[in-house]
Each structure stands twice: as structure tokens, then as C-alpha cells.
C-alpha positions in Angstrom: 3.4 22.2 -8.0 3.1 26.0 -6.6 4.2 25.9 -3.0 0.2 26.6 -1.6 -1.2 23.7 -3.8 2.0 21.4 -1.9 1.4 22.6 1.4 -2.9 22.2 0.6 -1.8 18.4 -0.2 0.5 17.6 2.3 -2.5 18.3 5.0 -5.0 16.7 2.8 -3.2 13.5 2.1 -0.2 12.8 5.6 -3.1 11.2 7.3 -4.4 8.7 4.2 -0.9 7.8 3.4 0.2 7.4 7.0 -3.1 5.1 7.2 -2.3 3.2 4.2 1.5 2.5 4.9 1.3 1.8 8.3 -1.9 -0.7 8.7 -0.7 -2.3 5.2 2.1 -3.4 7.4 0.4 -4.3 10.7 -1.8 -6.3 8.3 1.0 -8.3 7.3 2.3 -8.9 11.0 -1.0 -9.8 12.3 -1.7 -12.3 9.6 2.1 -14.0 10.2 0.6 -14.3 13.9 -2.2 -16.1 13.2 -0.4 -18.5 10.7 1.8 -19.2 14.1 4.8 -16.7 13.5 5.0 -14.4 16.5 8.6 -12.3 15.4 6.7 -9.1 14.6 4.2 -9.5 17.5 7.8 -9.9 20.0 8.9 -6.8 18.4 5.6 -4.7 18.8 4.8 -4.6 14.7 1.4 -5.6 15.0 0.2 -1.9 16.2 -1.7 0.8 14.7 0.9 3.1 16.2 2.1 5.1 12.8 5.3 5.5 14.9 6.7 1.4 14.7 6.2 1.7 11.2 7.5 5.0 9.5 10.7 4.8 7.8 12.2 8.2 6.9 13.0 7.7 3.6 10.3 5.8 2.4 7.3 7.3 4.6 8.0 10.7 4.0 10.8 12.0 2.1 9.4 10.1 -0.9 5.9 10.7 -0.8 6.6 14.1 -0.5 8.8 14.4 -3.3 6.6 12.2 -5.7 3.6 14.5 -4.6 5.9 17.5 -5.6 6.5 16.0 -8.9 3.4 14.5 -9.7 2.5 11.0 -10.9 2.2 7.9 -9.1 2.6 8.2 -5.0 5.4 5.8 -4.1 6.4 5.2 -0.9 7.0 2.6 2.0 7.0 1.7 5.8 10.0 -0.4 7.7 8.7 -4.0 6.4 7.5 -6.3 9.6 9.6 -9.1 9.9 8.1 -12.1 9.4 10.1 -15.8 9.7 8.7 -17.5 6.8 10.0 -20.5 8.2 8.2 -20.3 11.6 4.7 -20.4 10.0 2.6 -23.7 10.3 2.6 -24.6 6.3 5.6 -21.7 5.2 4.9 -22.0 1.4 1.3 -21.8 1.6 0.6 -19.7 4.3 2.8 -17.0 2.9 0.2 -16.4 0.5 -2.3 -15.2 2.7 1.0 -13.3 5.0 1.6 -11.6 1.8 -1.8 -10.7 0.5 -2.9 -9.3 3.5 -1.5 -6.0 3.0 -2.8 -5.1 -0.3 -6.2 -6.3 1.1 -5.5 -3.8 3.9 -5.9 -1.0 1.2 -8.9 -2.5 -0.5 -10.8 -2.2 2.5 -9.0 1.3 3.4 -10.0 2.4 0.0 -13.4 1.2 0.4 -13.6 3.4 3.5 -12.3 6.3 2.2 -14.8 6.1 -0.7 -17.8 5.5 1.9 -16.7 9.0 3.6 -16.2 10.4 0.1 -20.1 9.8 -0.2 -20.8 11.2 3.0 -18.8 14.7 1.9 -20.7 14.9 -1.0 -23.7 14.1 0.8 -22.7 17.1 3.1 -22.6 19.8 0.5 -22.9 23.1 1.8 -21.5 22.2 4.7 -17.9 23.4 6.7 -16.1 20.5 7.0 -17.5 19.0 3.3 -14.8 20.5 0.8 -12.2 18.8 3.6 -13.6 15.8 4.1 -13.5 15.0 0.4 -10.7 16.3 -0.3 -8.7 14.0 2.3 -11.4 11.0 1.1 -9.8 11.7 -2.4 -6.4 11.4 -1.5 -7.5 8.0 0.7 -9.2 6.3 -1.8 -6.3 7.1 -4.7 -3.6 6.2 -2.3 -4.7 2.8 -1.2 -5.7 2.1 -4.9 -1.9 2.7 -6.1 -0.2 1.1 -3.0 -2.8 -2.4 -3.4 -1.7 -2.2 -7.4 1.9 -1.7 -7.0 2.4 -4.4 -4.1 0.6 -6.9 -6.5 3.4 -7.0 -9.0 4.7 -10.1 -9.3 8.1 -8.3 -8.1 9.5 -10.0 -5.0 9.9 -8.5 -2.6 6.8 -7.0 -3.3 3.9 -8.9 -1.7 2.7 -10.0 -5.4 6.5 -11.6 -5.5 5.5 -13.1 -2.4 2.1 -14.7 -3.6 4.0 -15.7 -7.2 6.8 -18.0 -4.8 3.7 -19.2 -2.9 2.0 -20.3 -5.9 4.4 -21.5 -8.4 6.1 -25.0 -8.3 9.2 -25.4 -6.0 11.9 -25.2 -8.8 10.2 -21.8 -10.4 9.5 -20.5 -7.1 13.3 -20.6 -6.1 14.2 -18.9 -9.0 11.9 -16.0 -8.4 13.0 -15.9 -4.9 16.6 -15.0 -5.6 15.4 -11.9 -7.4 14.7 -10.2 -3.9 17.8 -8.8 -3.4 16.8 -6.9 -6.4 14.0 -5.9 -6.4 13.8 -2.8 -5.2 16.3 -1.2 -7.9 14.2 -2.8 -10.7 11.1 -1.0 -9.2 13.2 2.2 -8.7 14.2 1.9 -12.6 10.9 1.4 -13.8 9.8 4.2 -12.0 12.7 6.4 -13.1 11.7 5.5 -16.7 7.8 6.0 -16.7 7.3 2.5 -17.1 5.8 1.8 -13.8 3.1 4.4 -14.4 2.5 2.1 -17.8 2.0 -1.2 -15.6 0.2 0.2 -12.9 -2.2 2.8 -14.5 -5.0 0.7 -16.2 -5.8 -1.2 -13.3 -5.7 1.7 -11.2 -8.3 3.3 -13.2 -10.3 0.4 -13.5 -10.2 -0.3 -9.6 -10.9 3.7 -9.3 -13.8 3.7 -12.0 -15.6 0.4 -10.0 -15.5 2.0 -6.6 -17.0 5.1 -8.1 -19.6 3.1 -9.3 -20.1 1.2 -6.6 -20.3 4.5 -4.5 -21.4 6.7 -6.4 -19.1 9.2 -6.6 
């Protein structure tokens, strides 16, 4: 990517992907809370304060290299902690803990595609071009990060649901492939299979909110 188009992108998409890391993780914290778990509320986590929840690495040095390169937008905040074990019903209240961040990014992506409408509606108009632009970026951005964090990968919030769900013996076994985790994701992204998992559920999910939209 020519150094204009990276510097047009950065300002287009820092505020979507800020959005979409950061409240993907609040969601998380304020969803432990209500199941009775108050460690990320003690250590401020539940806030819309991009600030708590940026990790250098995974906020911005990452992004920004995979917008660089192209392809799939990975990328993370600092995970809320959450005490699985402090929850009211641990094994089946983690489900909801753990599927309130992807839900986070359907409704974020919904959002962005409502004020994708609106810039097209706006045509003509200054702040129209902009306003869809960064709409774009919102809407693909949640899209990817809701897919990804529903692999059945812990510690990936789809790992999370998979533990919730499965029978006690299966679900321990699953469990101990946290530690992980993260290198297998970082190998199937290294080797193009993660674009191969992720991609035909991203364009589906893509292809019903433009429907749904309009766009």
C-alpha cells in the first residue's frame, strides 16, 4: 500500500477499530458483572475509555501492519479479567461472559452500516465521501473481529462458548489448549489459512447487512 492510501486508512479506520476492540472488551467485563463477578469492575475494565483497554502490540502495531499488508485486520485489546469461578453458575454463565463480545461487534457493525446508509443518503454532500468511508472500515472491522472470536479456539471467546457447552470431560480437554492458543492462531494466519476459515462467513455476514441496509 502507497504511503497516501496508508495514511488515508489509518484516519479512516483508528476510530472503528479503536470502537470495536475496546467495547468488545468492556462487553465482556460488564457481562461478568452482571453474572456476579466484579474483578474487572474493581479494576475499572468496564469503561468506554479506549485508554484501559489498548495494548500496544495488539491495538496498534498490528492493525497497522496487517492494514499495510492487506488481508484480514487482526488485532487485540488487554483481555478483562474475569474469575470464572466468581460467577453465580461458572460453566454456564461463561457462555453468555464470552459471547458478549462478539455480540458487541454485531451491533457495532449494525451501526456502522446504519450510518453507511446515511452517507450514501448524503451524496453530494462534504462530509459524505468521509462518513462512508470510516462506515466502511466500521462495518468490515466488526464483521472480521465477531468471526474470528467465534472460532472454537480457546482462548478465543468461541473456545470459551465450546468449554461452556460441551460435557465436563470434553470441555477440560479443550480447556488446556489455552495456553496455546494464540500461536496456533498466529500460524494459521502466517499460512493464509485463517483467511480460508474466516472469509465465507465474513462475506456472508457482509452480503446480509447489505441487504438488510441497502448498501
Amino acid at each position: 500500500m502507497q504511503t497516501d492510501q496508508l495514511i488515508q486508512t489509518i484516519a479512516l479506520a483508528a476510530i472503528p477499530v479503536l470502537f470495536a476492540i475496546t467495547l468488545h472488551e468492556a462487553a465482556h467485563g460488564y457481562v461478568a458483572r452482571h453474572f456476579g463477578d466484579m474483578t474487572a469492575f474493581r479494576e475499572g475494565r468496564i469503561s468506554l475509555n479506549p485508554l484501559r483497554h489498548i495494548d500496544p502490540v495488539g491495538t496498534i502495531l498490528l492493525p497497522l501492519l496487517s492494514l499495510w499488508l492487506g488481508g484480514i485486520l487482526f488485532g487485540w485489546a488487554k483481555p478483562v479479567p474475569v474469575n470464572f469461578g466468581a460467577l453465580r453458575n461458572p460453566k454456564k454463565d461463561m457462555l453468555w461472559v464470552a459471547l458478549a463480545g462478539p455480540a458487541s461487534n454485531l451491533v457495532m457493525a449494525l451501526g456502522w452500516a446504519l450510518l453507511a446508509k446515511i452517507g450514501l443518503e448524503m451524496q453530494g454532500n462534504y462530509f459524505a465521501d468521509p462518513l462512508l468511508g470510516m462506515a466502511q472500515y466500521g462495518i468490515q472491522i466488526n464483521v472480521v473481529l465477531m468471526v474470528l472470536n467465534l472460532l472454537p479456539l480457546p482462548p478465543l471467546d468461541g473456545g470459551r462458548v465450546a468449554v461452556s457447552l460441551l460435557p465436563h470431560r470434553q470441555a477440560f480437554q479443550l480447556a488446556k489448549v489455552e495456553p496455546y492458543g494464540m500461536f496456533i492462531l498466529i500460524i494459521l494466519l502466517m499460512t493464509n489459512l485463517l483467511g480460508l476459515i474466516l472469509w465465507p462467513a465474513v462475506n456472508m455476514l457482509n452480503a446480509v447487512i447489505n441487504l438488510i441496509f441497502g448498501l
